[in-house]
C-alpha positions in Angstrom: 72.0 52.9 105.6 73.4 55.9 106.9 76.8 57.1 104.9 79.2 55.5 107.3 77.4 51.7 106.5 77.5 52.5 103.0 81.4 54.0 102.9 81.9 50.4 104.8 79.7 48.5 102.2 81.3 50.0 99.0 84.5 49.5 100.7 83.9 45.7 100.5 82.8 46.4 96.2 79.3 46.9 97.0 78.2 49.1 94.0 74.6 49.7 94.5 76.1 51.1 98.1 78.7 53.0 95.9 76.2 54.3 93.5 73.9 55.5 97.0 77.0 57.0 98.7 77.9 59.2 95.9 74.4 60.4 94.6 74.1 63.0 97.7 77.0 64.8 95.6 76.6 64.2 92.3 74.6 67.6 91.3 77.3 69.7 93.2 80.4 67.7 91.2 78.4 68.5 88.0 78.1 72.0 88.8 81.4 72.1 89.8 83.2 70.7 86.9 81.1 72.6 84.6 82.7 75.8 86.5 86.1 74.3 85.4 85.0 73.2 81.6 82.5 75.7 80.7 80.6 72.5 79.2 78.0 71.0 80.0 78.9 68.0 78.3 83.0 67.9 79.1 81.9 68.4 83.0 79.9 64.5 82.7 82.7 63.1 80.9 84.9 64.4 84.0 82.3 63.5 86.4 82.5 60.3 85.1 86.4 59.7 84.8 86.4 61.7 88.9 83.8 59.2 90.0 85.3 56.1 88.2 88.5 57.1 90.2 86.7 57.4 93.5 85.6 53.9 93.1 88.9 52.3 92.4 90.4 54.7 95.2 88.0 54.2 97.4 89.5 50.8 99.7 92.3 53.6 100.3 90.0 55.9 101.5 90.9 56.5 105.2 88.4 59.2 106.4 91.2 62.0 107.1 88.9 64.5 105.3 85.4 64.0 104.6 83.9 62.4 101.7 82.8 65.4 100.1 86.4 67.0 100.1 87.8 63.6 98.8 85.4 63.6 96.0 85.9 67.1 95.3 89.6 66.8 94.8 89.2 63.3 92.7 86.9 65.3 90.6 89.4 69.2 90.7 91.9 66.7 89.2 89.8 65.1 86.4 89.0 68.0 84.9 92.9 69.4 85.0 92.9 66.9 83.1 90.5 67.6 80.9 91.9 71.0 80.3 95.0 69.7 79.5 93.6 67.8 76.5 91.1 70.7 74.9 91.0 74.4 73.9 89.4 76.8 76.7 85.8 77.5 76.0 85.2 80.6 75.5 82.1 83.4 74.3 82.0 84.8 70.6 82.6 87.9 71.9 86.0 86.8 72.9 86.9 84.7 69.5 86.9 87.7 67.1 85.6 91.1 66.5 82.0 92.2 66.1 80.1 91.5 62.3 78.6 93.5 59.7 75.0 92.7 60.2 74.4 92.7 56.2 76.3 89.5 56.0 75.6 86.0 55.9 76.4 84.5 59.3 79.6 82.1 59.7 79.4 78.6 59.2 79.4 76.8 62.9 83.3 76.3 63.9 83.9 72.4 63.9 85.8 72.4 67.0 84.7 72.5 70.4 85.6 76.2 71.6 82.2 77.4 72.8 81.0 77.5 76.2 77.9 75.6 76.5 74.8 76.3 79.2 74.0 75.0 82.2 70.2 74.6 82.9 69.1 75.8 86.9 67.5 72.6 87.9 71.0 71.1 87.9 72.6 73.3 90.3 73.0 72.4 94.5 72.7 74.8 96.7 76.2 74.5 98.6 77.1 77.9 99.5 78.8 78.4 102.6 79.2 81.6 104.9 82.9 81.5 103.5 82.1 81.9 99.9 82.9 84.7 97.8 79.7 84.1 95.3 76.2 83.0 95.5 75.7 79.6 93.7 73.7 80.8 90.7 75.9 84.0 90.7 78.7 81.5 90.0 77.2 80.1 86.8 76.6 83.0 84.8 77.9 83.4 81.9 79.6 86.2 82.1 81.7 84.7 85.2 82.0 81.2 83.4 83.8 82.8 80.5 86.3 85.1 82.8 86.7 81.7 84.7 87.9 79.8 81.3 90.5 82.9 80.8 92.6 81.5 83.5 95.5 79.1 84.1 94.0 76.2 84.7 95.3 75.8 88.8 94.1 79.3 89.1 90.6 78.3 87.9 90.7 75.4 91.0 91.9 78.0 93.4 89.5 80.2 92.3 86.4 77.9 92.6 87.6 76.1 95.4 88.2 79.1 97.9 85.4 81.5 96.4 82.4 79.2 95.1 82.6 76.4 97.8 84.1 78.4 100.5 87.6 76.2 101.1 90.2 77.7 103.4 93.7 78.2 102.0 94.8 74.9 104.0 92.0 72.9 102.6 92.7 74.2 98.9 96.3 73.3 99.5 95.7 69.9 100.1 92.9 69.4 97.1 95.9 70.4 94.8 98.7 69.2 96.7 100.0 72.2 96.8 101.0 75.0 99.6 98.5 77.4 101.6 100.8 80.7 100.6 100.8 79.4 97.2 97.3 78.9 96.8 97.0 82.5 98.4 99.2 84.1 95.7 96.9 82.3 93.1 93.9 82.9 94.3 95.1 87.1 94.4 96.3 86.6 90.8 92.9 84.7 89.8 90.9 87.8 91.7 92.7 90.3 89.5 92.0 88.7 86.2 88.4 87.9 86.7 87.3 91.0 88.5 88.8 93.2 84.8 86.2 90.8 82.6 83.1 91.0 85.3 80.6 92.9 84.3 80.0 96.2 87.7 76.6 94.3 88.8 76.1 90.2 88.7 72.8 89.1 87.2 71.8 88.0 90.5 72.2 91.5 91.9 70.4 93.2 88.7 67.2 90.1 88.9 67.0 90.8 92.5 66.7 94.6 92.1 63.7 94.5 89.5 60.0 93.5 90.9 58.1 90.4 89.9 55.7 92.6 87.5 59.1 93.8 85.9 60.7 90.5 85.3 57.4 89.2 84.0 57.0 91.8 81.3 60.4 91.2 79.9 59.8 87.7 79.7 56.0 88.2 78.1 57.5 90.9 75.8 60.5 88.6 74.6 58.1 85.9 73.5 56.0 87.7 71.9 58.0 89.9 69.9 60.3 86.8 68.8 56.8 85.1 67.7 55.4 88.2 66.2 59.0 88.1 64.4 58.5 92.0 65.4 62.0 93.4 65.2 61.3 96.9 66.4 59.8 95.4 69.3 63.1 93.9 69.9 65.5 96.2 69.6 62.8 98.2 72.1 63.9 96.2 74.6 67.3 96.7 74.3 70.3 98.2 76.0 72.2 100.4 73.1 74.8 98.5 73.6 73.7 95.3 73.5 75.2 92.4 72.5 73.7 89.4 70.6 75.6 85.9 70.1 75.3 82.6 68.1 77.5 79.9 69.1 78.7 77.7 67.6 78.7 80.5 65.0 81.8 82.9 65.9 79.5 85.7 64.2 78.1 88.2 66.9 76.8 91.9 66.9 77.0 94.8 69.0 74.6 97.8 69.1 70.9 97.8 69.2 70.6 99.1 65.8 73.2 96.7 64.3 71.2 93.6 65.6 68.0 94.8 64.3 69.3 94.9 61.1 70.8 91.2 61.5 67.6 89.6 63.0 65.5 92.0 60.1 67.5 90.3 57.7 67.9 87.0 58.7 66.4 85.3 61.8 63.0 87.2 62.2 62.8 87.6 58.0 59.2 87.5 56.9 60.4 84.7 54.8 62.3 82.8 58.0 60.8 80.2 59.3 58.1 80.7 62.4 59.4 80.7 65.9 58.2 79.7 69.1 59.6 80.7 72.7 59.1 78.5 76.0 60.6 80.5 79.0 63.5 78.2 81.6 66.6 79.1 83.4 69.7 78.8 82.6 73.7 79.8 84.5 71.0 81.5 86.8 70.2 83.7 84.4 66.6 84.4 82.1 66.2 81.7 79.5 64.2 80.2 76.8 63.8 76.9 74.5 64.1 78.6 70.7 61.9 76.1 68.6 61.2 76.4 65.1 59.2 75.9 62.3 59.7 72.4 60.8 57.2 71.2 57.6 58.4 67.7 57.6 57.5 67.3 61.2 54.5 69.2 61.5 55.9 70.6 64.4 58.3 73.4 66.0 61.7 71.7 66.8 64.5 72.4 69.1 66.5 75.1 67.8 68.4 77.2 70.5 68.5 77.7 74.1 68.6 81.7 74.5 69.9 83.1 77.6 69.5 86.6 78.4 71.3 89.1 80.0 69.7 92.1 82.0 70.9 95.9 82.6 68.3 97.5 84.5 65.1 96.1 83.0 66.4 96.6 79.3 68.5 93.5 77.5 72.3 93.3 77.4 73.0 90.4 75.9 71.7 87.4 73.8 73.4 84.7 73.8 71.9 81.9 71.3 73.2 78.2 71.7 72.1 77.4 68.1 72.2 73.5 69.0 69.8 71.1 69.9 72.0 69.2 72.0 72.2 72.2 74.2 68.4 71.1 75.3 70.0 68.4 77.3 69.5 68.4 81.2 66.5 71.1 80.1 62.8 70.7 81.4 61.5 71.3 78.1 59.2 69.8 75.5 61.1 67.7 73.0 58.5 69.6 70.2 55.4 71.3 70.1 52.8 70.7 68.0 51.5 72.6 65.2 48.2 74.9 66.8 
């Protein structure tokens, strides 16, 4: 059935035809709300609660915008919300100053403040000639975290008129709002993210570095997290890098300062082996972080690790030191002792 049979058949409570009018969308709502949260996880619970509301609404749905703009504003409001009921997620780097790298790291914070990743195979291409930012440049992390900075509407505003490309009059009506107000947000929003964005996106800095370059980096990563070489690491660093651990508010800045850190802790000789399989994630470098496990036999999930570029040298790490942060990831669930 085309989507007009199916609006008419889940009209009449059909929820297979439901289930088949919404999937089309589904990818770009999860994307979306994960814009808004900054979690992976809080943007399916508002997926959910958007799309459990677009079924009861949807008898009252009378086709004066499309279906996608109905969803998407069912789905801008569920994770208002959301917002409403949680902290902002936000980046180490923005919780507290920088650590001594001679200390234990912090225990994990109990809350849910951290942002969480967002794997590339979950992202829909639905840029328009209208929007302000590429797709994949409008999951990286950097912009994620300047997004969760902002008041809430503004963050809507924001997403809506630069990431999907809405007019003033279309945002207006998502947020039942005005057009000159949604102007004067989106202006306000504009000020406050460009001061956290980094001078070039990831996409920009990717784009300018040749296939042989991007491969290297990758190769060399692996192997010098493997080799547990740290001065092969730090080699590869900016020298002003940054390296993060959520859900651990401990994070280090300087090339020399996280040398010392991973000497002294994570790539120890006593620490336990590591093993690297390369992915993407927020459009951006990544890699599944397993390690060593002698009751399994096995390397475990550990980490998803995103990377950062500045030129062909590393600018940030930021380590998601959670298994759960493997979700929506096409990785192994272990890998077997060699």
């Amino acid at each position: 059935m085309n989507e007009q049979q199916l609006l008419a058949a889940a009209q009449d409570g059909d929820e297979n035809a439901f289930a088949g009018l919404i999937e089309p969308y589904r990818r770009e709502l999860q994307a979306h709300c994960y814009r808004m949260l900054g979690s992976k996880v809080d943007a399916e619970d508002a997926l959910q609660d958007a799309l459990l509301g677009a079924w009861r609404g949807l008898p009252r749905f009378e086709a004066r915008s499309s279906l996608r703009s109905w969803l998407y504003k069912i789905a801008t409001n569920a994770c208002l919300r959301a917002i409403e009921r949680r902290p902002k997620r936000v980046l180490p780097i923005d919780y507290g100053p920088p650590s001594d790298p001679h200390n234990a790291s912090s225990e994990p914070l109990i809350e849910s403040v951290w942002i969480e990743p967002f794997p590339d195979t979950m992202l829909a291409d639905t840029a328009t000639s209208e929007a302000r930012y590429e797709q994949r440049e409008a999951v990286e992390l950097a912009f994620i975290a300047a997004l969760q900075h902002l008041p809430a509407r503004q963050r809507a505003v924001l997403i809506l008129r630069d990431v999907l490309g809405y007019s003033a009059r279309e945002t207006a009506e998502a947020l039942d709002a005005t057009p000159v107000s949604i102007d004067s947000a989106l202006q306000r929003a504009h000020k406050a993210v460009d001061a956290r964005l980094p001078e070039r996106s990831q996409q920009a800095t990717l784009q300018s570095l040749d296939d042989g370059d991007l491969k290297r980096v990758v190769e060399d990563f692996v192997a010098a997290w493997e080799r547990a070489d740290v001065d092969a690491v730090v080699a590869m660093l900016a020298q002003d890098a940054v390296l993060t651990m959520p859900p651990q508010a401990t994070w280090f800045s300087g090339a020399g300062t996280i040398g010392a850190f991973l000497a002294a802790y994570p790539l120890a000789p006593d620490a336990p082996r590591i093993r690297l399989v390369p992915t993407q994630a927020n459009g951006q470098m990544a890699f599944g972080h397993y390690s060593w496990r002698a009751e399994e036999n096995a390397f475990m999930p550990h980490a998803i690790t995103v990377l950062s570029l500045s030129g062909a040298h590393i600018a940030e790490i930021t380590i998601f030191k959670s298994a759960e942060a493997f979700g929506g990831f096409d990785l192994p669930a272990r890998i077997e002792a060699a």
